[in-house]
Backbone bond lengths (Angstrom), bond angles and torsions (degrees), N, CA, C in turn:
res aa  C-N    CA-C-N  psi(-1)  N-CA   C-N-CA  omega(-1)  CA-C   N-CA-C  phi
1 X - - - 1.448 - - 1.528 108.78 -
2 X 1.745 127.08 128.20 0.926 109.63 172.51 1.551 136.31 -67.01
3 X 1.132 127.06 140.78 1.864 123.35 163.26 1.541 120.33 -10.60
4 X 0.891 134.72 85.27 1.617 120.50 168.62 1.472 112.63 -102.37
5 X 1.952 114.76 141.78 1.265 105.93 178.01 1.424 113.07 -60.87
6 X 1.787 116.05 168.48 1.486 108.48 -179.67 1.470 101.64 -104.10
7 X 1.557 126.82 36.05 1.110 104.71 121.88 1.271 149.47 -57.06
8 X 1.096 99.83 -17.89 1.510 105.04 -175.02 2.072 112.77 -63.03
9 X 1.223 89.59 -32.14 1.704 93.78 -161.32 1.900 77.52 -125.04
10 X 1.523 128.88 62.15 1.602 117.67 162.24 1.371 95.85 -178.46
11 X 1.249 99.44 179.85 1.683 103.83 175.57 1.451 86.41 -164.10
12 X 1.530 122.83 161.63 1.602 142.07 -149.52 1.758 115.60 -148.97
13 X 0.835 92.37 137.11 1.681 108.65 -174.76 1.584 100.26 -133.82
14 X 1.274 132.95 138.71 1.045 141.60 170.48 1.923 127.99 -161.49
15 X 1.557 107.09 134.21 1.489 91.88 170.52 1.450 107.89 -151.08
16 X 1.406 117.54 -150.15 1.332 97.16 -176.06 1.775 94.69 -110.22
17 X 1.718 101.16 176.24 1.370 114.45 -164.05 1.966 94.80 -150.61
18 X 1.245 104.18 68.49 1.738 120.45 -178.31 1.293 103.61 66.78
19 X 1.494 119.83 -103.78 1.759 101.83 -165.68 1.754 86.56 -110.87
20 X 0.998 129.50 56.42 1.271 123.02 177.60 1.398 104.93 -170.57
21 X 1.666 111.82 145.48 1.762 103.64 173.54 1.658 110.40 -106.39
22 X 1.597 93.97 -175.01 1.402 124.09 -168.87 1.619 116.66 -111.70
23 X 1.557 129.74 83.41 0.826 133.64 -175.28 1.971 116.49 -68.42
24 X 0.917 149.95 119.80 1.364 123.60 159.16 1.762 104.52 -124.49
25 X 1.301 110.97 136.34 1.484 109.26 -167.79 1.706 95.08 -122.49
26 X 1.290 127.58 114.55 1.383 139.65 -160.59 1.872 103.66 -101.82
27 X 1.226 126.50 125.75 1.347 135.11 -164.98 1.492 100.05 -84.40
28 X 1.141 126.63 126.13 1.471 139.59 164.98 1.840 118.87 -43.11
29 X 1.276 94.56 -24.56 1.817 107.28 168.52 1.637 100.56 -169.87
30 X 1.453 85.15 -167.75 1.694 100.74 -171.32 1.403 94.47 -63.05
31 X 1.625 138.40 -66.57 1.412 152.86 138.00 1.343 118.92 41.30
32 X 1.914 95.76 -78.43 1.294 96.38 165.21 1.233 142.94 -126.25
33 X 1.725 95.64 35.26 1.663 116.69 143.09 1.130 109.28 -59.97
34 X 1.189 133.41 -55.32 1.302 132.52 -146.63 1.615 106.67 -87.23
35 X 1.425 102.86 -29.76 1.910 108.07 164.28 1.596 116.34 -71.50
36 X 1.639 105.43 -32.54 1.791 90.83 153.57 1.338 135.78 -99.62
37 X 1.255 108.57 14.94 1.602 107.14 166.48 1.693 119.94 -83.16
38 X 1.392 83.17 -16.83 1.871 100.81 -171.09 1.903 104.28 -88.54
39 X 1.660 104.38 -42.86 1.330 90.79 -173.29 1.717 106.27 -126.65
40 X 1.124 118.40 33.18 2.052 112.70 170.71 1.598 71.87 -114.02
41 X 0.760 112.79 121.37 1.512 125.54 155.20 1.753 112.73 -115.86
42 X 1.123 125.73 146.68 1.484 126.49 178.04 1.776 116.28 -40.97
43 X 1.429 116.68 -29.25 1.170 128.20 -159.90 1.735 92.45 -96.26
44 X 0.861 141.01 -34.11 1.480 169.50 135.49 1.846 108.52 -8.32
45 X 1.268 79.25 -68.14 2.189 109.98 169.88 0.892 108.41 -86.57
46 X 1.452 148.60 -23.40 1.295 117.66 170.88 1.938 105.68 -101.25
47 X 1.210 134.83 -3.72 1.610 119.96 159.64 1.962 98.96 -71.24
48 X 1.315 83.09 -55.77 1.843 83.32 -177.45 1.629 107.65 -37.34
49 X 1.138 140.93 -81.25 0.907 132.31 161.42 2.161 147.43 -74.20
50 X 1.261 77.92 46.46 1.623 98.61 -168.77 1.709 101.38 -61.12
51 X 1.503 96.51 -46.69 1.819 89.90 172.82 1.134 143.13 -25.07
52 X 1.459 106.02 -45.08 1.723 119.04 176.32 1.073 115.87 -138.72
53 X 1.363 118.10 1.66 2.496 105.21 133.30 1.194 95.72 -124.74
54 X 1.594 71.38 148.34 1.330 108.19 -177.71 1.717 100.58 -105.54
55 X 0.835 115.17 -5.19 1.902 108.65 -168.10 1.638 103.93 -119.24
56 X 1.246 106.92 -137.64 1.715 107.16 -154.23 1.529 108.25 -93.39
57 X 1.572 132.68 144.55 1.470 119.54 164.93 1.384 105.59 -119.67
58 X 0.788 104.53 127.95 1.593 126.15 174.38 1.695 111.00 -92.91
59 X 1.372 108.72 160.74 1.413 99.08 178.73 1.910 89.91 -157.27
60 X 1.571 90.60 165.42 1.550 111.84 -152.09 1.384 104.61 -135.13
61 X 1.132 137.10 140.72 1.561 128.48 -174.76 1.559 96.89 -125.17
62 X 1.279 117.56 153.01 1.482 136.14 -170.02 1.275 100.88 -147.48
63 X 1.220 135.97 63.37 1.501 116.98 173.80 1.338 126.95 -90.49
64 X 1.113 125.31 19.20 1.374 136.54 150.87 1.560 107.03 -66.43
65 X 1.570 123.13 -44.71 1.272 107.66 168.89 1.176 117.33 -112.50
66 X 1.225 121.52 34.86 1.566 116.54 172.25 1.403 142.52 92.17
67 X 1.912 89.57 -5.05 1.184 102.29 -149.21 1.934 107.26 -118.02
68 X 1.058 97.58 159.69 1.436 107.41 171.75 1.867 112.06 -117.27
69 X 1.122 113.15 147.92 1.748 127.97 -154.86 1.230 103.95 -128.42
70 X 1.639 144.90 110.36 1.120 135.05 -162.97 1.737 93.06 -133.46
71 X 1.255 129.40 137.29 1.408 142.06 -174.15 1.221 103.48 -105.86
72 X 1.625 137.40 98.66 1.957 102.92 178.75 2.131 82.19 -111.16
73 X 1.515 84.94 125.03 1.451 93.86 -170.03 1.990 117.23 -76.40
74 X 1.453 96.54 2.33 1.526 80.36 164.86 1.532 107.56 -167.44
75 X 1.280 100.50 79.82 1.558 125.84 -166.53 1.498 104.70 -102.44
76 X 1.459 127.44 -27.64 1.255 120.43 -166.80 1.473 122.84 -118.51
77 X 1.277 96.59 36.50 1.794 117.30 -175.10 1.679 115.02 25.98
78 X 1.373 105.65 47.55 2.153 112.92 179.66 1.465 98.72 127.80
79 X 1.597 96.69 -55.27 1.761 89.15 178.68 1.680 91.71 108.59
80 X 1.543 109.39 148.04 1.356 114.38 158.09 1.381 101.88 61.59
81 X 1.610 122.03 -139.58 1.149 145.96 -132.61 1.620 94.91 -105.57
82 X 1.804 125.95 -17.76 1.014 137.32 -166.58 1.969 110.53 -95.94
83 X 1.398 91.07 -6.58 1.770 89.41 -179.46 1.827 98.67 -104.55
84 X 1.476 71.36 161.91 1.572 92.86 175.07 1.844 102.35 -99.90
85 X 1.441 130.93 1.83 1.350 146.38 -128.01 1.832 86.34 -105.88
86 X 1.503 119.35 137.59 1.276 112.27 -171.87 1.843 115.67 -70.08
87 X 1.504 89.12 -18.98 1.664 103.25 -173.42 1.726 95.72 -113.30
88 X 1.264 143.64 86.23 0.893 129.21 -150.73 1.434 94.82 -104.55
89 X 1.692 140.93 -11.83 1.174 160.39 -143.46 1.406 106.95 -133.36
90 X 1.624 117.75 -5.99 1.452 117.15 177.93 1.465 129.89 55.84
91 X 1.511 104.05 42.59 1.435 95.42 -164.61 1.380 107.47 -90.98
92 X 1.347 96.54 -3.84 1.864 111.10 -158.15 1.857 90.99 -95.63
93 X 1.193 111.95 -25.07 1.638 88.83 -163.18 1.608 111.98 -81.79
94 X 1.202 120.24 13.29 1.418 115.86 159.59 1.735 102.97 -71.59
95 X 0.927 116.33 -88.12 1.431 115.52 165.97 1.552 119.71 -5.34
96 X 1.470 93.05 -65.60 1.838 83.17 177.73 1.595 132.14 -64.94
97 X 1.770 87.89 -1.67 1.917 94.45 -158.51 1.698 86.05 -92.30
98 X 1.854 122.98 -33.20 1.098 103.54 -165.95 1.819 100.71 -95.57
99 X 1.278 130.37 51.80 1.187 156.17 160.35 1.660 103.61 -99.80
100 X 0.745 100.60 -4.34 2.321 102.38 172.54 1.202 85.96 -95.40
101 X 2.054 81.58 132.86 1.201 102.55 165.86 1.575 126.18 -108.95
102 X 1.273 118.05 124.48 1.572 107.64 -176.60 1.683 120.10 -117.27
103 X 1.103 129.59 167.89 1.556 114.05 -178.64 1.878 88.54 -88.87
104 X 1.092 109.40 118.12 1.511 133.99 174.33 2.103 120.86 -110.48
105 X 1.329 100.20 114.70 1.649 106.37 -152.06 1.160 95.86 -55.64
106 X 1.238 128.77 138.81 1.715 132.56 150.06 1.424 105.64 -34.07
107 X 1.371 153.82 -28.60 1.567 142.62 169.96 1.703 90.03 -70.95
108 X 1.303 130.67 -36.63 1.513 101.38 -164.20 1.774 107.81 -90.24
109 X 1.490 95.77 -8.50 1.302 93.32 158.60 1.571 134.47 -78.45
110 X 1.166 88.30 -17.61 1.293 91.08 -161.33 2.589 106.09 -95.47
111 X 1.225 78.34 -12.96 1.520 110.94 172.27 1.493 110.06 -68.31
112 X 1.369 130.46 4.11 1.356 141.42 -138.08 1.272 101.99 -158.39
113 X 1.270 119.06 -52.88 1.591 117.67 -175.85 1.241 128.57 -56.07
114 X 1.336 120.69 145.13 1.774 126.02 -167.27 1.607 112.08 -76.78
């Protein structure tokens, strides 16, 4: 099966959280919650986004809403008013996180479609 980003089966909210941001990547259904609880793992999110943290990602599960919670604790070089960083507030790294690409089953695609 080819690679597809997990946008396809998520949607992303993100900001910053002091010198580090707040990832949360929300599953398109139960489907493909359950295909990213099994494979975004923290270790997953932090090569994917190694570019702009450099320190630890933690991750958080919410499955009451679907969602997965990723911490990368030093993504925003001070944070706020203290970076020189173009996104210094992290609004962008939801976006960049659902830019991973994973092999994602045609049922969880298809679990998603309008």
């Amino acid at each position: 099966m080819p690679k597809q980003r997990i946008a396809q089966i998520a949607a992303a909210r993100s900001g910053d959280k002091g010198e580090g941001s707040n990832v949360g990547i929300m599953g398109r259904s139960r489907l493909a919650y359950a295909f990213l609880k099994e494979h975004l793992s923290a270790s997953v999110v932090r090569e994917h986004m190694s570019a702009i943290n450099s320190g630890a990602v933690e991750r958080f599960e919410a499955d009451n809403m679907l969602v997965l919670n990723f911490l990368l604790s030093d993504s925003l070089g001070g944070g706020g008013s203290a970076s020189l960083k173009t996104d210094a507030q992290g609004k962008t790294h939801g976006l960049a996180l659902l830019e991973l690409e994973l092999d994602i089953p045609q049922d969880v695609l298809d679990s998603v479609a309008s």
